[in-house]
C-alpha positions in Angstrom: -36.7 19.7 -0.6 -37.8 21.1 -4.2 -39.5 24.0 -3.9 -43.2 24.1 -5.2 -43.7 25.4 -8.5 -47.5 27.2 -9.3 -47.9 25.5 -12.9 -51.4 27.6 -13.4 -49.3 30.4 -15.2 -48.1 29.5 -18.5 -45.1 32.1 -18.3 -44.0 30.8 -15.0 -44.0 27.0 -16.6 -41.9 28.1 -19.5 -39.5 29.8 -17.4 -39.2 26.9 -15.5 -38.5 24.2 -17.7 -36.0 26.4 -19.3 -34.2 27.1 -15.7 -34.6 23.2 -15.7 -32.8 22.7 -18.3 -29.8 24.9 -17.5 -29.2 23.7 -14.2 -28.9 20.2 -15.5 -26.4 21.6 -17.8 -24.5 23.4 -16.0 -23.7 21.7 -12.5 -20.9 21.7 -11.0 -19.6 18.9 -9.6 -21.7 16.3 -11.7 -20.3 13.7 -13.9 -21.2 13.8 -17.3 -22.6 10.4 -17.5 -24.9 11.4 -14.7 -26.1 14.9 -16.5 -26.9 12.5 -19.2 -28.7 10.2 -17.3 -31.0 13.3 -15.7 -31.8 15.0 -18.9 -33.0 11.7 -20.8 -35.3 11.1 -17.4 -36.7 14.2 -17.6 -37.2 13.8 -21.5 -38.5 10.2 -21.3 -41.9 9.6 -22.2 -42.0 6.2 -20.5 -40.7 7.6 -17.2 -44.0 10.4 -17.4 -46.4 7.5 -18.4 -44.8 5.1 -15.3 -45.5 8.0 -12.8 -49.0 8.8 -14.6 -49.9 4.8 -13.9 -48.4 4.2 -10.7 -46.2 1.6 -12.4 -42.7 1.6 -10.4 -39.9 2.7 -13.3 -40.5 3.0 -16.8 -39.5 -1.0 -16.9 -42.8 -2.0 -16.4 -43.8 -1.2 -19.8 -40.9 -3.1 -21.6 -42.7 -6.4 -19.8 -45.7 -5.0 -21.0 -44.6 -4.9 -24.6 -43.5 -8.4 -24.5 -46.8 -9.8 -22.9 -49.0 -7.7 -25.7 -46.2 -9.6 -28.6 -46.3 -12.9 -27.2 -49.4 -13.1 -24.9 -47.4 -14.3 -21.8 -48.9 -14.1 -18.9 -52.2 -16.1 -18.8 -55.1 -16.0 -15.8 -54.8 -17.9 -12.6 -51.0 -18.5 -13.6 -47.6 -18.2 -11.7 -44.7 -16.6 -12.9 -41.0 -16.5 -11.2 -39.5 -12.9 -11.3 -35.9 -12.8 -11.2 -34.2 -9.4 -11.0 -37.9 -8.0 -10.1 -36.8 -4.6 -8.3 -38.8 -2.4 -7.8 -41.4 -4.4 -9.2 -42.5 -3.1 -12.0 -42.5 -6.4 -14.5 -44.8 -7.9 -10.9 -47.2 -5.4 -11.1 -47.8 -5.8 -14.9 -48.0 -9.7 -14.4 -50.7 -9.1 -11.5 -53.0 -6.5 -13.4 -53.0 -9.0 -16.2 -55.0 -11.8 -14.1 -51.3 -14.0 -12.7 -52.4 -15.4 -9.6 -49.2 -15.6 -7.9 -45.3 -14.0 -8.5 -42.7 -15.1 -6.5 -39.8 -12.7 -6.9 -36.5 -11.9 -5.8 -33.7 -9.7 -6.0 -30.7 -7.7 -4.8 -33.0 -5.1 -3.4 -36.3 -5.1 -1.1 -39.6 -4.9 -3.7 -42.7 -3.1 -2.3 -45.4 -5.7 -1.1 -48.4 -6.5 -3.8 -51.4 -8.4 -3.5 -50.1 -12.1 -4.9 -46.5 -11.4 -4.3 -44.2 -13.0 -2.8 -40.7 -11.7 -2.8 -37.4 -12.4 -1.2 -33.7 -9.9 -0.8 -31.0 -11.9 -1.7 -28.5 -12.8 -4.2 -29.9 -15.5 -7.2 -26.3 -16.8 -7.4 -26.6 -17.6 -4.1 -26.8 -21.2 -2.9 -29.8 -21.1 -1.4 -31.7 -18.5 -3.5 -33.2 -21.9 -5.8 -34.2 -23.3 -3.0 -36.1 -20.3 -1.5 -38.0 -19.5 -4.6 -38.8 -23.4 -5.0 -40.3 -23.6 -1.1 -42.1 -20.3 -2.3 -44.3 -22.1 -4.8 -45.2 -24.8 -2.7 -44.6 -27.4 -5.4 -46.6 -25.5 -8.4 -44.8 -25.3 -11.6 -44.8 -22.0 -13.3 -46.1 -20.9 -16.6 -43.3 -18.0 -16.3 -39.5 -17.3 -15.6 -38.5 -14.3 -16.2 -35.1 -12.5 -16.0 -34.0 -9.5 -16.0 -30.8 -9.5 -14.1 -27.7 -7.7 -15.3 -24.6 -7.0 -13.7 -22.7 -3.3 -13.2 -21.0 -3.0 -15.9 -17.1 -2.5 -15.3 -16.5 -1.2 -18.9 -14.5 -4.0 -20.5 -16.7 -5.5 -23.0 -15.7 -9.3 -22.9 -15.5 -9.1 -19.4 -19.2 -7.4 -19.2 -20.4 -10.0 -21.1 -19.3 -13.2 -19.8 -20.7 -11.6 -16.5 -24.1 -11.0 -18.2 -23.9 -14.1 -19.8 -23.5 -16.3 -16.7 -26.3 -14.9 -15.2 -28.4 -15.2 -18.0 -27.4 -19.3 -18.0 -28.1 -19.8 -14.4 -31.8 -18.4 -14.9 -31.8 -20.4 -17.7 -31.4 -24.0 -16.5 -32.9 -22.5 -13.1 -36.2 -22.5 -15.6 -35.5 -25.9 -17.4 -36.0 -27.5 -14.1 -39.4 -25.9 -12.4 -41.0 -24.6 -16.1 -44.7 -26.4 -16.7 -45.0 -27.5 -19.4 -45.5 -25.1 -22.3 -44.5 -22.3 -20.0 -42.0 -19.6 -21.2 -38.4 -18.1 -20.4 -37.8 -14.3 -20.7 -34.0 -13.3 -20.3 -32.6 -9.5 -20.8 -29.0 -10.4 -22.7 -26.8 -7.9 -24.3 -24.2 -7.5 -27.5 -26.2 -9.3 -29.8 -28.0 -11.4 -27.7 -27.5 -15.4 -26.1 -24.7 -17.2 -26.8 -24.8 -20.5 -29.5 -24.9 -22.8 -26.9 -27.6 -21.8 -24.8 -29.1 -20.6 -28.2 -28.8 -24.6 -29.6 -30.3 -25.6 -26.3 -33.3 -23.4 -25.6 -34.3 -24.3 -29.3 -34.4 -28.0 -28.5 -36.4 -27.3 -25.5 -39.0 -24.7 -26.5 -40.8 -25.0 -29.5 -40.1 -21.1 -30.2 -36.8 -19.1 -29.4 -36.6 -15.5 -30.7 -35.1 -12.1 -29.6 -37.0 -9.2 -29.5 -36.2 -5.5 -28.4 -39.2 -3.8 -26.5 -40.2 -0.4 -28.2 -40.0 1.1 -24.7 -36.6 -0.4 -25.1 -34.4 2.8 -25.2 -32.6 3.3 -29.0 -28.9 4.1 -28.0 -29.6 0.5 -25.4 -27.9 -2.6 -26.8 -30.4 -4.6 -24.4 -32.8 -7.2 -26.3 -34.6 -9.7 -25.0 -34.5 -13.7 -25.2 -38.2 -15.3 -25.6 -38.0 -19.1 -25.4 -42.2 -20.0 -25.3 -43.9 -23.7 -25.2 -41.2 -25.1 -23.5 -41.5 -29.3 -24.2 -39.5 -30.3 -21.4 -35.3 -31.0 -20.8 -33.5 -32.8 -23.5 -30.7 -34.5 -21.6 
């Protein structure tokens, strides 16, 4: 357990930032990548502001971003979370007057008034059909994704991985969208492919991407925002 720190003298805060700071340095034992990882956490404005809100992970605030851009999420509404853990993009849907989330991912998400979530795997079989029983036959105004897969390091192989989950949200939302409703996706290395590009732009009346200022820099994460969807084409 971290031992308590009295920040009530200045000196003492100093000295322990700095002692901070070296140890995260100067490790032993830690990868690189995860020294990284530690120091831009404990520089990250977003991560302070999440803890200062009670938001759960600086994510929250990318959603956020996208809802004050594009005015989203609408009162009394339902919106489909895919990817939602911890629940940070759930939580911002709720506090902005959504009735009802139904979410799902990988890992267990903390209960919220309005939320209902599920622990499994979308690419599963029965993963549609769970989410579907979930909304007792209301379409929502909202999908969004934000599903990604471990990277393994090999780009093409990274992104075919990314890509295929980005598609099955996609025609996930095509079928259970109301009409006018919108599709949020997290893709990578400049974005959707031209095929689900030429299709969303059929089917929505606006298709952009759009990179979150809470978005880290050195990220090659953007978003696709498909909004006033008009219904399948085929």
């Amino acid at each position: 357990m971290a031992k308590k720190t009295d920040f009530s003298n200045k000196t003492n805060k100093k000295r322990t930032t700095r002692n901070a700071a070296e140890h995260v340095k100067s490790s032993k034992g830690r990868k690189s990548s995860s020294t990284r990882w530690l120091k831009r956490q404990l520089n990250d404005k977003y991560v302070h502001e999440a803890q200062r809100l009670g938001y759960r992970g600086r994510a929250a605030f990318k959603i956020k971003d996208i809802d004050e851009r594009f005015k989203i999420f609408k009162k009394d509404s339902t919106v489909v979370d895919l990817g939602a853990a911890p629940g940070g993009w759930c939580q911002i849907a709720l506090q902005s007057g959504v009735k009802k989330v139904v979410a799902l991912d990988l890992l267990p998400v903390e209960s919220l008034s309005g939320l209902v979530s599920f622990e499994m795997d979308f690419m599963e079989d029965d993963a549609p059909d769970a989410l579907l029983d979930a909304l007792d036959g209301v379409r929502p105004d909202v999908v969004m994704s934000d599903m990604a897969h471990n990277t393994v390091g090999h780009k093409s192989t990274d992104h075919l991985r990314i890509m295929a989950l980005v598609e099955a949200a996609y025609y996930f939302a095509r079928d259970i969208l109301d009409d006018k409703g919108t599709f949020i996706a997290k893709v990578f290395q400049g974005g959707a492919e031209s095929d689900l590009l030429a299709l969303a732009k059929r089917e929505f009346k606006t298709v952009r991407h759009f990179k979150p200022p809470s978005s880290r820099k050195e990220s090659s994460e953007t978003y696709l925002i498909c909004t006033g969807f008009r219904g399948k084409s085929d």
